[in-house]
C-alpha positions in Angstrom: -16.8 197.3 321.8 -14.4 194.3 321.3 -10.7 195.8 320.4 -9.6 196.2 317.3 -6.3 194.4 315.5 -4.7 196.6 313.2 -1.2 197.0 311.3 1.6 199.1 312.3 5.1 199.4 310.7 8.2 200.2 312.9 11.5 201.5 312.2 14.3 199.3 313.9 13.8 199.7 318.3 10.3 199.8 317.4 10.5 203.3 316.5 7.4 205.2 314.8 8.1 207.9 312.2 6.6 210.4 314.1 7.0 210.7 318.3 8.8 209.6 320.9 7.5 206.8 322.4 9.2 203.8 324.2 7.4 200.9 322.4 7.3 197.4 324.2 5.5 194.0 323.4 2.7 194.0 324.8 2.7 197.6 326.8 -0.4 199.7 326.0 0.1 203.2 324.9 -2.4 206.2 325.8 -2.6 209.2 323.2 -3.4 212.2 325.7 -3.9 214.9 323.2 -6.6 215.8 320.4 -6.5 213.1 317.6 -5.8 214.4 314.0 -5.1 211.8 311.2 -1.7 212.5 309.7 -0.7 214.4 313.0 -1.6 213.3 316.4 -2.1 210.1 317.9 -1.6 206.2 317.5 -1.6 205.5 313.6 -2.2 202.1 312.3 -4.2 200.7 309.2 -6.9 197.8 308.2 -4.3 196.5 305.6 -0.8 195.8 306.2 -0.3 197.1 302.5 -1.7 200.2 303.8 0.5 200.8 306.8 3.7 200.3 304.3 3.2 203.0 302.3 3.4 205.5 305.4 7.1 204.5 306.2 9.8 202.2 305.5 9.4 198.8 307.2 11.7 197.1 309.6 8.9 196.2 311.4 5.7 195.3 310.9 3.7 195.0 313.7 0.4 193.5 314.7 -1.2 196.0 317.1 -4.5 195.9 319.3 -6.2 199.4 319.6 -8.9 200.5 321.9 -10.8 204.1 322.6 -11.2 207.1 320.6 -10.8 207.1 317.1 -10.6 208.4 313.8 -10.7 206.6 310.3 -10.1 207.4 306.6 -9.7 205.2 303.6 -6.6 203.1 304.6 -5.5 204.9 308.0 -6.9 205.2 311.7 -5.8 207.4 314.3 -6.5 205.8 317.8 -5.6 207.2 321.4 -4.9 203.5 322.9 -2.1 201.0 321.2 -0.1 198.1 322.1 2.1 195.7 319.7 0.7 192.3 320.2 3.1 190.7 318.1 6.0 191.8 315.5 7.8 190.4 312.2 11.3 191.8 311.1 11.0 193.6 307.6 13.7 192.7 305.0 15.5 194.2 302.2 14.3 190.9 300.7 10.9 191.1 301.9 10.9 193.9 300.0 12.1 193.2 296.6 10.3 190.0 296.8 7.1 192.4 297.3 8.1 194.5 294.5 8.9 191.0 292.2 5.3 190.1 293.4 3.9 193.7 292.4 5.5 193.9 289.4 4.4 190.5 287.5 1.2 191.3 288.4 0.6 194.5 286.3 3.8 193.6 283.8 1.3 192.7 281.3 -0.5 195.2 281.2 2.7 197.8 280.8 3.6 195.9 277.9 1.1 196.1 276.5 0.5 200.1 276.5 4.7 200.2 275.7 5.3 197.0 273.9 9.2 198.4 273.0 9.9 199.4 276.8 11.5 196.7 278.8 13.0 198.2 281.6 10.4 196.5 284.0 11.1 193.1 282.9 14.8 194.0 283.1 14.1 195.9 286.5 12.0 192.4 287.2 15.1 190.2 286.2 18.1 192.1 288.0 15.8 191.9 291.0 15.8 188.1 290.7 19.4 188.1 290.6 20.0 190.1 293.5 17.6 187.6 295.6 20.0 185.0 294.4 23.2 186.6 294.7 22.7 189.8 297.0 26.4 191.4 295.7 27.4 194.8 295.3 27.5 194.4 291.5 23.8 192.6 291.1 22.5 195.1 293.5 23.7 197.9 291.5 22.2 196.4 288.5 19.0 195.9 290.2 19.1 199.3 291.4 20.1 200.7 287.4 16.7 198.5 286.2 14.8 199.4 289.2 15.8 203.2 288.8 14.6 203.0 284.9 11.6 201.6 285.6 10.5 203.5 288.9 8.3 205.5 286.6 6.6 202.7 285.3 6.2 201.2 289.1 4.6 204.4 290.4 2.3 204.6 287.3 1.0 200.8 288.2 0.3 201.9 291.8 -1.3 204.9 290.8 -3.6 202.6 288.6 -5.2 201.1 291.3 -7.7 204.0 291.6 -8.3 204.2 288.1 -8.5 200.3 286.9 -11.3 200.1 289.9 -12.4 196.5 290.9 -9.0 195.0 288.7 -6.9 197.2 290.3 -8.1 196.5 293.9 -8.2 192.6 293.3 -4.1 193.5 292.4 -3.6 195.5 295.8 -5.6 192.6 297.6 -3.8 190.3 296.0 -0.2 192.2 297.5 -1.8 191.8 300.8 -2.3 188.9 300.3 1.4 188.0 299.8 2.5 189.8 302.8 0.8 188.1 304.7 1.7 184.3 303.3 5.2 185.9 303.8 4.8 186.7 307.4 3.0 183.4 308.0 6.1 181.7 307.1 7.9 183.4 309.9 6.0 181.6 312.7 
């Protein structure tokens, strides 16, 4: 079998959440023990969207995995991993992302709570702050983002439930990522 190309994030240093490994460019990485998903071994995931939601990303790498394996929905476990190649992960990046997100399911919030604006306000402050990053339109963003975290998580949490809607919405995030990254090369 051919190796695989997955999706990793890293914490600045190329740092993993979990472990103490010395990643480099290019270096493969051997997993000696038993392979448990969530616990031991090399994580990575099909979908950079995936891979995000497992830590905060600095770093998103592209990684090539080989050997023993484990999978579930939208994580794999494998005992050999090297970083092929890597993109540095932005505060902007990510309210971009969560701009992108947002407009997508905004509609339909509104119109379960017409009255409730805090997303588009949350939506609007986060515009701002892309525009003028400043202490006071990042504390406004932060206020909007904070009143309509509920509202966020709900959306995400839709996914499961809106079925073949919600996953053209989480493709459609991946999507974005990846034009985003594209732009980097």
């Amino acid at each position: 079998m051919a190796n695989k190309r997955l999706w990793k994030i890293y914490k600045k240093g190329f740092k993993s959440n979990n472990g103490n490994i010395k990643w480099k460019l290019g270096e493969w990485q051997k997993h000696q023990n038993k392979l448990e998903i969530c616990a031991s071994g090399l994580h990575a995931s099909e979908k950079v969207v995936d891979a995000m939601q497992y830590t905060d990303a600095e770093i998103i790498a592209r990684v090539e995995v080989k050997g023993e394996y484990l999978k579930q929905k939208d994580k794999q476990v494998w005992t050999d991993m090297r970083i092929i190649k890597s993109y540095k992960w932005t505060k902007k990046d990510s309210v971009k992302l969560a701009i992108y997100g947002a407009e997508l399911v905004l509609h339909h919030f509104e119109k379960e709570f017409p009255k409730d604006d805090r997303p588009r306000k949350a939506i609007k402050a986060a515009k701002q702050w892309l525009k003028t990053p400043t202490g006071a339109a990042a504390g406004a963003a932060g206020a909007a983002a904070g009143a309509a975290a509920g509202a966020a998580g709900a959306a995400w949490d839709a996914r499961a439930a809106a079925g073949a809607a919600g996953n053209k919405i989480y493709n459609k995030c991946e999507n974005y990522i990846l034009k985003l990254l594209k732009e980097r090369k």
